[in-house]
N, C-alpha and C positions, 0 to 999 in steps of 0.2 A: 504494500500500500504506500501512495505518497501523499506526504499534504503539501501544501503549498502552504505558505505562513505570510507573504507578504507581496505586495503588491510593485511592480518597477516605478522609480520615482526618480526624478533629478536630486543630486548631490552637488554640491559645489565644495569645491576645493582649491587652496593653492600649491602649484608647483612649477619653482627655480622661475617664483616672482611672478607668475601669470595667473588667471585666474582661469579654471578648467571645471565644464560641467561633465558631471557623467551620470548615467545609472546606474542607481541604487543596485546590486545585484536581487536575482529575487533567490528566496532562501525556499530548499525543498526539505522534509525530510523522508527518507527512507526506511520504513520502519521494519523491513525485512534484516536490517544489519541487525535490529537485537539480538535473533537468534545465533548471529554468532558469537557476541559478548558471551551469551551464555552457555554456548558452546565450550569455550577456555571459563567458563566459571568465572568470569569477569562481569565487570557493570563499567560504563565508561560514556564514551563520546566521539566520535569523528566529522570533520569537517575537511570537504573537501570543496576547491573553490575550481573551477572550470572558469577559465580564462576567456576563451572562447564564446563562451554560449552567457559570460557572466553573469555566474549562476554558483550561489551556495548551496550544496546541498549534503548528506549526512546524515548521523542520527543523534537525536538530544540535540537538538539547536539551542534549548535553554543552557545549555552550559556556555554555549561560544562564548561568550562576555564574563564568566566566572575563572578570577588569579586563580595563576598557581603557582606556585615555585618552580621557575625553569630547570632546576639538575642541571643535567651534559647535554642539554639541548642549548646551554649557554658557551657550548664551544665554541659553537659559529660565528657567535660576534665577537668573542674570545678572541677565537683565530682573527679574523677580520681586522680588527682592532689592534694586538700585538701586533700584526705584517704593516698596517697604515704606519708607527709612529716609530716599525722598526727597532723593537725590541727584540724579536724574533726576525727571521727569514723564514725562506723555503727548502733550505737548507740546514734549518737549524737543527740541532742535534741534543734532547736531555737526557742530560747525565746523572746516570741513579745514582742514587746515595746511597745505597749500601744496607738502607732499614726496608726491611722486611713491611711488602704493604697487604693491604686486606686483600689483591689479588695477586696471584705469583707471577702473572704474565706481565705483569709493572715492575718487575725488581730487573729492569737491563733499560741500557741505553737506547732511546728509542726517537728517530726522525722524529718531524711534525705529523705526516700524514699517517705511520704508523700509532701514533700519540692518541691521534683525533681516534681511528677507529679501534683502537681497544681503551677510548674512552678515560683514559689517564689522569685522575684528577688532579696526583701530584704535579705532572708536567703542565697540565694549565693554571694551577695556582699560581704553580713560578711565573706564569705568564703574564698572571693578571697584578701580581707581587709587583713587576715591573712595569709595567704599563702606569701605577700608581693611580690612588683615588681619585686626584681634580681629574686627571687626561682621561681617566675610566667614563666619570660622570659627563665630563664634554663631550665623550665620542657615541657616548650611549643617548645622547640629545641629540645629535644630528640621526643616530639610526633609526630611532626612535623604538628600542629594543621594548616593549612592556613597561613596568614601572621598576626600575631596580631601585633598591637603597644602598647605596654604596658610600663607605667613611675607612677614615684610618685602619678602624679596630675591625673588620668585617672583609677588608679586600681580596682575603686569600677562600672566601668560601660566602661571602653575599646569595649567588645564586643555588646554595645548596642548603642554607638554614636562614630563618629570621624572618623579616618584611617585604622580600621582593616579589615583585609576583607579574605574570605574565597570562592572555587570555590566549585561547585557541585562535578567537578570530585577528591578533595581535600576530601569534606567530606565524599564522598564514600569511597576511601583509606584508611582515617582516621577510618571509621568503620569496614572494613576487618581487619586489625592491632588489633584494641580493640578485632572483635572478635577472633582469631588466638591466640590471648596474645602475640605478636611479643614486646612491650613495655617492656623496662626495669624498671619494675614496680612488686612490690609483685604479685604472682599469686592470691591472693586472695583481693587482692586491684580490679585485673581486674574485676575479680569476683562477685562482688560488685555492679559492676556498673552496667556490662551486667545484673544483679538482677534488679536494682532497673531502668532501663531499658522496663521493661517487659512494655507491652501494652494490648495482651492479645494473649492467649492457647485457645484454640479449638484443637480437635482431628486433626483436619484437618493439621492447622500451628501455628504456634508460630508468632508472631508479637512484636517486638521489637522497640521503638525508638526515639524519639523527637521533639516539636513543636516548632516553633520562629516563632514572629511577630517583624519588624522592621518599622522606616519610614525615608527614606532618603529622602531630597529635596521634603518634605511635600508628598510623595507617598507610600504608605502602600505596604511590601512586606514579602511574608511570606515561612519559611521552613517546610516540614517532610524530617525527614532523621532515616530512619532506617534499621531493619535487617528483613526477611524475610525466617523463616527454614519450610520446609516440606519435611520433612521426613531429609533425608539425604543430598540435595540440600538445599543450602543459596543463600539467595540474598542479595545487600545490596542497599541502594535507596538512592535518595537525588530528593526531591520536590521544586520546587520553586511555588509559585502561587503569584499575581497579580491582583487586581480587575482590570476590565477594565474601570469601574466608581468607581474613587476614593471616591466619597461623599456617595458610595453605597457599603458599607464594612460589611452589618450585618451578612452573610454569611460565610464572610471573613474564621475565625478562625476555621470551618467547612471544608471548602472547604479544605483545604489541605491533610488531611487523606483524604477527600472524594472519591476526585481525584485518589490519590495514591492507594486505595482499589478498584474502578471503573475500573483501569489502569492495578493491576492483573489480573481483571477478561477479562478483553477484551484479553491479552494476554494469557490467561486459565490456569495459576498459582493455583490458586483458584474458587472454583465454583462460581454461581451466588448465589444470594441471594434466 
């Protein structure tokens, strides 16, 4: 079943000093994806925005506008941000220290892009360590990342415990921009990132994106948010999942591509397996 929730309308907006009208996307939901949340024992939310046909559609549209703590879905402006002000490269190379972390595949020396995809918290802390609070707060104004709170005392883990918070329909936005290169940021800084980005090519599509795990108020909650190209059509996505038994999370860090690849195919983006 789909509903429909809203009607197309003019927006207005400014951008690089102009003023731009556009339509409102209209918002669908899809309420055949439940069954797969509950499928993985999950409860959650997905939005996904069709470029094209602009057009939101997914399921639980009452969530799109509800923070949440970004996790390692805050790599991407991480990344973004260290390459703009040139703390990091694309060459850069973090050197473990020798302590033992909570996972074993973090204890070695590891690139940027291998960093990004085995999700490394300690090598983006150092990142954001260096990038420092004011230039953190300035760069995260121009990208306009969700609401972070960022200070002195908080810079090494902001986006993983406290007051920050990010909506689905934020991190969608957020990924159109990066991909667009609408940021005022080197072309090739974007570049970069949308690279080390990649998930995985098949003839078929291209799959781009990032995972976070959080827990707030002892409840485990977790993102995908990515890009989705076939052919000449993009999508851009933001996942939420949820266990529905919290003591029963083995799943967990599965489920959320899982879903979100399940959730193409029901909507026939992509074929079946």
């Amino acid at each position: 079943m789909i509903k429909i929730f809203s009607l197309i309308f003019l927006q207005i907006f400014i951008f690089s000093g102009k003023i731009i009208a556009q339509e409102k996307p209209l918002i669908r939901e899809i309420t055949g994806i439940r069954s797969l949340f509950e499928k993985h024992g999950m409860k959650g939310s997905i939005l996904i925005f069709d470029r094209d046909k602009n057009e939101l559609l997914g399921y639980q549209p009452a969530v799109w506008d509800s923070g949440y703590l970004p996790a390692s879905t805050f790599k991407i402006p991480n990344a973004l941000i260290g390459l703009q002000t040139g703390v990091i490269d694309t060459a850069y190379i973090f050197k473990w220290d020798g302590k033992a972390r909570s996972f074993s595949y973090w204890n070695k020396d590891m690139t940027l892009s291998e960093a990004f995809r085995l999700s490394c918290v300690p090598c983006f802390q150092e990142v954001a360590v260096k990038i420092n609070p004011d230039r953190m707060k300035r760069y995260l104004d121009l990208i306009r990342f969700g609401n972070m709170d960022v200070h002195a005392e908080n810079i090494d883990r902001f986006w993983l415990e406290g007051d920050s918070r990010i909506t689905p329909r934020q991190q969608v936005d957020f990924l159109q921009r990066l991909y667009e290169e609408e940021f005022p940021f080197s072309p090739e800084v974007m570049k970069s990132v949308k690279s080390i980005m990649l998930i995985e090519k098949t003839p078929e599509y291209i799959l781009s994106g990032k995972t976070g795990w959080s827990i707030r108020n002892g409840n485990n909650y977790g993102w995908f948010v990515g890009i989705l190209q076939i052919g000449e059509k993009v999508y851009f996505i933001a996942t939420l999942t949820e266990p529905k038994e919290q003591k029963m999370i083995s799943d967990f860090a599965l489920a959320r591509k899982t879903i979100t690849m399940e959730t193409f195919r029901l909507l026939g983006l992509i074929k079946s397996d």
